[in-house]
matplotlib code that plots the C-alpha trace (Angstrom):
import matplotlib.pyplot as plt

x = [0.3, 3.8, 3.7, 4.1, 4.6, 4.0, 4.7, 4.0, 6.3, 5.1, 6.1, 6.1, 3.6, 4.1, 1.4, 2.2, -0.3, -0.3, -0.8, -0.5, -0.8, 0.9, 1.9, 4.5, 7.9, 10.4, 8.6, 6.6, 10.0, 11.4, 8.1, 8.3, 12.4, 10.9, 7.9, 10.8, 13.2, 10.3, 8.8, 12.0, 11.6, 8.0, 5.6, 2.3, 2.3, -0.3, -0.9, -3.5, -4.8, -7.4, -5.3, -4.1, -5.6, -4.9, -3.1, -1.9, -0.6, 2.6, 1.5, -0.3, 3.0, 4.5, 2.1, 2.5, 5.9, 5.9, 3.5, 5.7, 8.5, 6.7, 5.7, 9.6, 10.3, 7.9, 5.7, 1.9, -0.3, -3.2, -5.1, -7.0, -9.5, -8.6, -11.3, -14.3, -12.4, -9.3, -11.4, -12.9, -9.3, -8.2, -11.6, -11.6, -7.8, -8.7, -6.4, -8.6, -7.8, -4.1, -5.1, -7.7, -8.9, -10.2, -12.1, -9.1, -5.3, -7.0, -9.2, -6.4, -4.3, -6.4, -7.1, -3.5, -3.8, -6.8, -5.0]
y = [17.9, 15.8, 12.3, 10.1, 6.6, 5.0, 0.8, -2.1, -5.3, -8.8, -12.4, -12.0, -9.6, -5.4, -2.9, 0.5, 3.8, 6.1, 9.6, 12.8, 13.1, 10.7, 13.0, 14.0, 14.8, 13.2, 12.4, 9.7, 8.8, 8.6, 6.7, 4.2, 3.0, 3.4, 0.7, -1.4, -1.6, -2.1, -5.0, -6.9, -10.2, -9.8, -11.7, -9.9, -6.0, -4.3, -0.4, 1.0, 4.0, 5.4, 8.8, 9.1, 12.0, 12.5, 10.2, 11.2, 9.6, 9.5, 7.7, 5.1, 4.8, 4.6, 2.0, -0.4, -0.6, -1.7, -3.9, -5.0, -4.7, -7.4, -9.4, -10.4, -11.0, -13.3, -10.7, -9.8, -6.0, -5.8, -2.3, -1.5, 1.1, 3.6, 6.4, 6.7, 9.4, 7.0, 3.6, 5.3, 6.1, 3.0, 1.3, 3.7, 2.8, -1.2, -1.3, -2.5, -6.3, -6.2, -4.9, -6.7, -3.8, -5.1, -3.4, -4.3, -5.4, -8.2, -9.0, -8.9, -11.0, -13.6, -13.3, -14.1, -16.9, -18.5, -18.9]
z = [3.9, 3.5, 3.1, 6.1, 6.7, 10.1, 10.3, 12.3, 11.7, 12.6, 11.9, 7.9, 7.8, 8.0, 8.2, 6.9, 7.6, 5.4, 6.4, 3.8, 0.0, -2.4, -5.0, -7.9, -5.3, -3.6, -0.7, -3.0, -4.2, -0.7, 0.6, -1.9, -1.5, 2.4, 1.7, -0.2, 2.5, 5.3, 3.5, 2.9, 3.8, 4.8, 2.5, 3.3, 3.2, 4.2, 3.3, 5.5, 3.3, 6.0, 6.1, 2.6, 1.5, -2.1, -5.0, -8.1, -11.4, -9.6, -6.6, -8.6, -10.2, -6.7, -6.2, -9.4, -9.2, -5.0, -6.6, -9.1, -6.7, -3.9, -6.8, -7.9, -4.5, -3.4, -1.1, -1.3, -1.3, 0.2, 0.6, 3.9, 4.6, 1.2, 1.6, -0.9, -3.4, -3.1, -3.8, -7.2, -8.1, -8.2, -9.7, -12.4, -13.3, -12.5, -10.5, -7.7, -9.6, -8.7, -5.2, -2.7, -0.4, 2.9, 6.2, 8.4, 8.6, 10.4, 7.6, 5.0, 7.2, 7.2, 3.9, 3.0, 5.2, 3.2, 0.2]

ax = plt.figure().add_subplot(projection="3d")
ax.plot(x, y, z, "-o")
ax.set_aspect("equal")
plt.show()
């Protein structure tokens, strides 16, 4: 299943959902100048992982630099809903300290608004 991205703008804050496999390709290349050019000028991004099925080495990668990406301009990641196989990914690689993983886009919302 292809990579597909489906996103909500609002105020500073968008809400991407994920859909598909984030894997070695160009459609993880592709997603990630995609996530770049959505969140410009947002501050709070918000990747809803609910229907990503599958992440590789190259989709962490993906994901560090968009972190790293945010980061130098002033913008903040926050993970929502990442499946149980997805979640033990990204605790085993500790990455799970770079990115707060909440219930909602709600919760991480106002998250981002508490500090």
């Amino acid at each position: 299943m292809e990579l597909t991205l489906d996103e909500h703008r609002a105020g500073n804050v968008v809400v991407v959902r994920f859909a598909g496999r984030m894997v070695l390709g160009q459609e993880t290349t592709a997603a990630t100048e995609r996530l770049r050019a959505l969140a410009c000028h947002k501050t709070i991004i918000v990747l809803d992982l609910d229907g990503l099925h599958h992440l590789d080495p190259s989709g962490i990668g993906a994901l560090l630099s968009l972190y790293a990406w945010a980061a130098r301009h002033g913008a903040r990641l926050f993970f929502v809903r990442p499946s149980s196989k997805i979640t033990r990914l990204l605790e085993t690689t500790k990455l799970t300290s770079l990115f707060p993983i909440y219930d909602s886009a709600e919760a991480a919302i106002a998250a981002s608004a508490a500090s």
